[in-house]
C-alpha positions in Angstrom: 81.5 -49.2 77.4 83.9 -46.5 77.9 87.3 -47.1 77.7 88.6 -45.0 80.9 87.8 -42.4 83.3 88.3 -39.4 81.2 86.1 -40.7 78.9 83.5 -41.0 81.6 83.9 -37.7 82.5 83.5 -36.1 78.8 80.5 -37.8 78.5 79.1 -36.4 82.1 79.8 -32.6 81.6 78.2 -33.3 77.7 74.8 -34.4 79.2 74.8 -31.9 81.8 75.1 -29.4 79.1 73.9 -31.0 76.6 77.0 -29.5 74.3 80.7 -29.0 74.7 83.7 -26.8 73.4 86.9 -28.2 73.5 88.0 -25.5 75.8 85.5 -26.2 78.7 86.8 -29.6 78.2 90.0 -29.0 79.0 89.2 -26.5 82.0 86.8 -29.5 83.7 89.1 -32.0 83.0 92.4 -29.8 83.7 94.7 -31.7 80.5 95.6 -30.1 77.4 93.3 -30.0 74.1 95.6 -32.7 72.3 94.5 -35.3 75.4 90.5 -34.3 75.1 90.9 -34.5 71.3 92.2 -38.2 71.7 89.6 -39.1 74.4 87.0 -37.8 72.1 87.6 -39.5 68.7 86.1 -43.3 69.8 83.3 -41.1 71.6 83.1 -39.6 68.2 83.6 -43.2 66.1 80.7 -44.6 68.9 78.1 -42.0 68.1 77.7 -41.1 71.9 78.6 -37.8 70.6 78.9 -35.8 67.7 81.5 -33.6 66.5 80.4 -29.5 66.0 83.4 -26.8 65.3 85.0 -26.4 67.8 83.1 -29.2 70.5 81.2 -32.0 71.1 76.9 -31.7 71.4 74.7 -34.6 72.1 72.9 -36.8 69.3 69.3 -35.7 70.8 70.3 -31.9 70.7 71.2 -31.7 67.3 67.9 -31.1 66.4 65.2 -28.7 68.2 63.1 -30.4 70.7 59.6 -29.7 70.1 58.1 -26.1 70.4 55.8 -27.1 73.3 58.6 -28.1 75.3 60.6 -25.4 74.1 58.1 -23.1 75.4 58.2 -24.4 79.0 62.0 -24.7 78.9 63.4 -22.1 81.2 60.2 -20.4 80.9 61.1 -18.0 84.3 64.6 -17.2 82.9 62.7 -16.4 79.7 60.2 -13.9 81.3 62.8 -12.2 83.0 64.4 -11.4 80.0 61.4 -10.7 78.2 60.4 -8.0 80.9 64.3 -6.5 80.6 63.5 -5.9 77.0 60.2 -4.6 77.1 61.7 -2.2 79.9 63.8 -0.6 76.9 61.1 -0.5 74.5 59.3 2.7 74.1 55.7 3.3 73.2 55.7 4.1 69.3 58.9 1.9 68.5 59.6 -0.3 65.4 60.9 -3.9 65.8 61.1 -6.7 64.5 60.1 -9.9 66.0 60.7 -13.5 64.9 58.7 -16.3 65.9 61.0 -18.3 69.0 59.2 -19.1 72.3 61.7 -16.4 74.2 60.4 -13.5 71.6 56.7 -15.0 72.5 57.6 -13.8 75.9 58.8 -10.3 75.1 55.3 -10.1 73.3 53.5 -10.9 75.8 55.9 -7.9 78.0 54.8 -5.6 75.4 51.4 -5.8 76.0 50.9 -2.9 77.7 53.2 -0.5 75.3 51.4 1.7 72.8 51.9 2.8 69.5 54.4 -0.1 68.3 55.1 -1.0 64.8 55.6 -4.9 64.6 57.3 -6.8 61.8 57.1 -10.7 62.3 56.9 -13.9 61.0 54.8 -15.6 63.7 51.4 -15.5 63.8 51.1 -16.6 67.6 53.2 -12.8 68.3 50.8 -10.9 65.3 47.7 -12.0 67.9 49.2 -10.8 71.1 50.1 -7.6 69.7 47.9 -6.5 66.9 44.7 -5.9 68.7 45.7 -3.5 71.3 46.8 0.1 72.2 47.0 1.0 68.7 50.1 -1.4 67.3 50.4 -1.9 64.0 51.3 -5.5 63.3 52.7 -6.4 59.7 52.8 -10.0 59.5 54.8 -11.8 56.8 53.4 -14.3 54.9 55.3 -17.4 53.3 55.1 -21.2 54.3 53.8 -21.3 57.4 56.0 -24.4 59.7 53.3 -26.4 61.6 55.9 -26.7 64.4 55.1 -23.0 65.9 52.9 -21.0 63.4 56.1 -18.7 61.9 56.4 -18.1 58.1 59.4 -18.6 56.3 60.7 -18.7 52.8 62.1 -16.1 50.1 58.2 -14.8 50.3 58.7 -14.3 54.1 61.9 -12.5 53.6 60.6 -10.5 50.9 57.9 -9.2 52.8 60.5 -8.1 55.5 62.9 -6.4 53.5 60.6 -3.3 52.6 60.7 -2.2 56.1 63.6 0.1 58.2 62.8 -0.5 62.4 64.6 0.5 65.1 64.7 -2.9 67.0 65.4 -6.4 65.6 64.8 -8.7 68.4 65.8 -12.4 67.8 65.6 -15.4 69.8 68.6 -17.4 69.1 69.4 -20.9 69.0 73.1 -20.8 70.9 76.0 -18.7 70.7 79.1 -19.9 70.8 82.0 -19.6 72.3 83.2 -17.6 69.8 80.1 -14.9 70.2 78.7 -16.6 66.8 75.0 -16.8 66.6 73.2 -20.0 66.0 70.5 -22.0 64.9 69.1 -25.5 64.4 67.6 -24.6 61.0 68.5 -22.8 58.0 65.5 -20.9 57.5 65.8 -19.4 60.8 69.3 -18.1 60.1 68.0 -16.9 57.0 65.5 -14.8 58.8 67.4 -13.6 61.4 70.3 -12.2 58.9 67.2 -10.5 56.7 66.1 -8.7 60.0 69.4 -7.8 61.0 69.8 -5.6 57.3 66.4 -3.9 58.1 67.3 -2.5 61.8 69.4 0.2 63.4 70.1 -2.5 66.6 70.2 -5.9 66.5 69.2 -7.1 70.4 69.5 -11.0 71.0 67.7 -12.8 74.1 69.0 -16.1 75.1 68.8 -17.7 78.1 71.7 -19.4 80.1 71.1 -22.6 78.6 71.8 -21.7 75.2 75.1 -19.3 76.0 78.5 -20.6 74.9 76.8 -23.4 73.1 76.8 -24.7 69.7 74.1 -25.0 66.7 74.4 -26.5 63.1 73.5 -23.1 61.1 75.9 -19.7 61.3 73.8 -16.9 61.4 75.9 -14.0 62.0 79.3 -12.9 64.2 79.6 -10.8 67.6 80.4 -7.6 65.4 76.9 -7.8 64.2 75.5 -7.7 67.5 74.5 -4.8 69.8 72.9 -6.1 72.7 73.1 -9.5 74.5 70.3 -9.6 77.0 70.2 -13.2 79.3 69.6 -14.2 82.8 73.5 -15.1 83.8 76.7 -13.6 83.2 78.7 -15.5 80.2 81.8 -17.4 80.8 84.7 -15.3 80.8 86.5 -16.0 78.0 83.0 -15.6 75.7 82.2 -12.3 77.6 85.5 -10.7 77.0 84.7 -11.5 73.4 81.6 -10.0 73.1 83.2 -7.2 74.9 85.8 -7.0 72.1 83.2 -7.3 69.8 81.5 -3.8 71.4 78.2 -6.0 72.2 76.8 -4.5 75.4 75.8 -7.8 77.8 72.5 -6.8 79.8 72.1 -9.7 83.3 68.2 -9.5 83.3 67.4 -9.5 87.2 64.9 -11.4 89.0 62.8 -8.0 89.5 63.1 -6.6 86.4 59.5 -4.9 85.2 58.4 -2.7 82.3 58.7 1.3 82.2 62.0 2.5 82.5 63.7 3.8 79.2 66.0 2.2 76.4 69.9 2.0 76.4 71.9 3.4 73.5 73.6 -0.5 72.9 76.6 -0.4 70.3 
């Protein structure tokens, strides 16, 4: 049973949002960090919640939910931004892709592009892709995680380290309120750092439910970032640190469509 009000209230904004920083704490609940820090440790010592740097995130999101649901998560949000990204893609571009649901989308934008040269670890994106328009698709190979059909493992990262693309694309986790990006599992961080070495850009899709939120595994900073494309504007205080961090933030709109040309990001 909670122990007062403020306490009550934590506990709202964390399952509306499934996460926390301390800072949005204190904005919602309009006292200083010292007070929400207080309020939080027998939240803490309870298990309703579990501590993260810099925040709070609920037991059940500590983990990633399964990738069926994943993949109807936001799904509109997710096409939007998927059709933003395939709007900068040229026929007869390199990229890499890794295997989240939101980079499933941007596949499936691509459809209609010629010419591409297509570096991935998922098999579900190798199928979309590597029977049309003349793509070449290079999969990876490695353990293959029943979960969503991606490979992963030194093999895996191996396999991507003999290539030099233009694009890496990667479907993150969260990013936090510090710009940093995120992921549930290490082997995705691992993955995403690999195609980060092998590209010119690195462009990262997230939708608005995974902005300004926090992960267990510390992929990379802002200053590694070029492009931020989601479907709402960050919070302030995180877009003035991407900002800093020279990571150009792309708003996908409702109409966007396929065909116009790609942005020079960072």
């Amino acid at each position: 049973m909670m122990r007062n009000q403020r306490q009550a209230e934590i506990m709202r904004v964390a399952r509306e949002r499934g996460s926390a920083s301390i800072s949005e704490l204190t904005t919602v609940l309009g006292v200083s960090d010292e007070t929400i820090r207080r309020n939080l440790k027998p939240l803490i010592a309870s298990g309703l919640v579990l501590k993260v740097h810099g925040g709070i995130v609920l037991p059940d999101r500590v983990e990633e939910p399964p990738y069926q649901r994943r993949m109807q998560a936001n799904k509109a949000a997710k096409q939007r931004i998927a059709a933003e990204v395939a709007r900068r893609i040229r026929d007869g571009d390199s990229l890499i892709l890794d295997g989240g649901t939101s980079n499933i989308c941007v596949a499936i934008a691509l459809r209609a592009h010629s010419g591409l040269l297509v570096v991935t670890n998922s098999a579900e994106i190798a199928c979309i892709l590597g029977t049309r328009n003349g793509n070449r698709v290079f999969l990876a190979g490695g353990e293959l995680r029943a979960d969503d059909a991606a490979a992963f493992g030194e093999a895996t990262l191996a396999f991507v380290r003999q290539f030099h693309v233009k694009y890496a694309i990667l479907s993150v986790s969260a990013i936090s309120g510090k710009g940093e990006v995120m992921y549930f599992q290490l082997c995705d961080a691992d993955f995403a750092r690999t195609a980060r070495a092998q590209a010119d850009q690195l462009v990262l899709i997230a939708d608005h439910s995974k902005i300004g939120k926090e992960a267990v595994v510390r992929a990379c900073s802002a200053e590694d970032v070029d492009l931020l494309v989601t479907d709402a504007p960050p919070a302030r205080e995180l877009l003035q640190r991407l900002e800093a961090a020279s990571v150009a933030v792309v708003v996908a709109a409702a109409e966007s469509t396929a065909g116009a040309e790609p942005p020079a990001p960072g």
